[in-house]
Structure formats: C-alpha cells, structure tokens
C-alpha positions as CSV (number, residue, x, y, z in Angstrom):
1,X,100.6,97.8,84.2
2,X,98.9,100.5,86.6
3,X,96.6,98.0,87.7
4,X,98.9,95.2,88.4
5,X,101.0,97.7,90.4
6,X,98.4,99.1,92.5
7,X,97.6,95.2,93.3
8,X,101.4,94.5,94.3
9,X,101.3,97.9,96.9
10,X,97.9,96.2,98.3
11,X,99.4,93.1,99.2
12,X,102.8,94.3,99.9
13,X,103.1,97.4,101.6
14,X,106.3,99.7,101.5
15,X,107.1,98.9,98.6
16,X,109.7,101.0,96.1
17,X,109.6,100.8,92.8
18,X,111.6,98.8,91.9
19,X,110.8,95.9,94.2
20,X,106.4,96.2,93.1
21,X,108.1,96.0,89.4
22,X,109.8,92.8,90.8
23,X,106.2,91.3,92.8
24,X,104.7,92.0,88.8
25,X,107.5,90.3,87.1
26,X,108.8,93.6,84.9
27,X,112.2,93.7,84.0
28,X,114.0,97.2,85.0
29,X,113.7,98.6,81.6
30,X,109.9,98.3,81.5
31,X,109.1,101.3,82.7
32,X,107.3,100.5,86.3
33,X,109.2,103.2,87.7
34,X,107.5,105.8,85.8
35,X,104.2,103.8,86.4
36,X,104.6,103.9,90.1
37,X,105.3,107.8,90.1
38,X,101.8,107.8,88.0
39,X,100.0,106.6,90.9
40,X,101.8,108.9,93.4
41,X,101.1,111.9,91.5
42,X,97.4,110.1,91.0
43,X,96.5,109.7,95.0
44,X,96.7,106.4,94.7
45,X,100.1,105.3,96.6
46,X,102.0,108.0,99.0
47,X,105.5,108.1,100.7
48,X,106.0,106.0,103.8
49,X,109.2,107.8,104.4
50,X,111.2,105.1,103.7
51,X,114.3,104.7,101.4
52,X,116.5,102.1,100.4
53,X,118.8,101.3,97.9
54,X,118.2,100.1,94.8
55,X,119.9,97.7,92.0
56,X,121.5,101.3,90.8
57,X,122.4,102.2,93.7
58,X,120.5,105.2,94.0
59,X,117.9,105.9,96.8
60,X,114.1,105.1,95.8
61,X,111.1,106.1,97.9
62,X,109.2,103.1,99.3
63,X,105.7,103.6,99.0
64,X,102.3,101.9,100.0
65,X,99.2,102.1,98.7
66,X,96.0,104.9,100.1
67,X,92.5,104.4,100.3
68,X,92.1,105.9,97.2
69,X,93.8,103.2,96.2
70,X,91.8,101.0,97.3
71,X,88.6,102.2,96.0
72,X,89.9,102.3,92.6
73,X,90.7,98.3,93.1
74,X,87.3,98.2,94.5
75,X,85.5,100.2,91.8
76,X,87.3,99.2,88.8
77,X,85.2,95.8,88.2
78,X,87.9,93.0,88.8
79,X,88.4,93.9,92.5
C-alpha cells in the first residue's frame, strides 16, 4: 500500500489523503490515511499547505511527494 501511494503523490501532486487512497482505488476504511501519515512522518511526502475538505467533512492536509520520495521509487527496484 506505501508504495502504491507514494506512486499516486508522484503523478499527482497535492494530493490529501483521501483523494491518493481514491487515484489507488482503497475504500475509506482501508486505512490509506494512516499510510499517508507514514510517509510524512517517513520524509517521503511533506505539507503543501493546502487543505480541503474531505468526504467527512473534516479538513485534511494535501500533500505531495519530496525527493526523498523519489529516490525511494527510484531505488526500490520497480521504479
């Protein structure tokens, strides 16, 4: 799931998490949301500044992904 994440942020950047679980096809309850905060707290996505409003209504943080990021597509053997 990490992976398929930190592919959605490359190809679409400012992204929250809620709308890179939708680009990977997760339902809401899969989790992504705590997946996405795993690459934040990684290095691997950061904060644009942005928020909007999600399908709870509550703000989320739209994100996009770092050149750490990056390398670790790069470097993992399928990028």
């Amino acid at each position: 799931m990490l992976r398929r994440l930190l592919l959605a942020y490359a190809d679409h950047p400012d992204l929250t998490a809620e709308e890179a679980a939708e680009v990977c096809g997760y339902d809401a309850e899969a989790g992504a949301w705590k997946r996405c905060s795993d690459l934040a707290n990684a290095g691997l996505v950061e904060d644009t500044g942005d928020r909007r409003v999600a399908s709870t209504g509550r703000h989320q943080m739209a994100r996009r992904i770092t050149l750490a990021g990056i390398a670790a597509l790069s470097t993992d053997g399928h990028g």
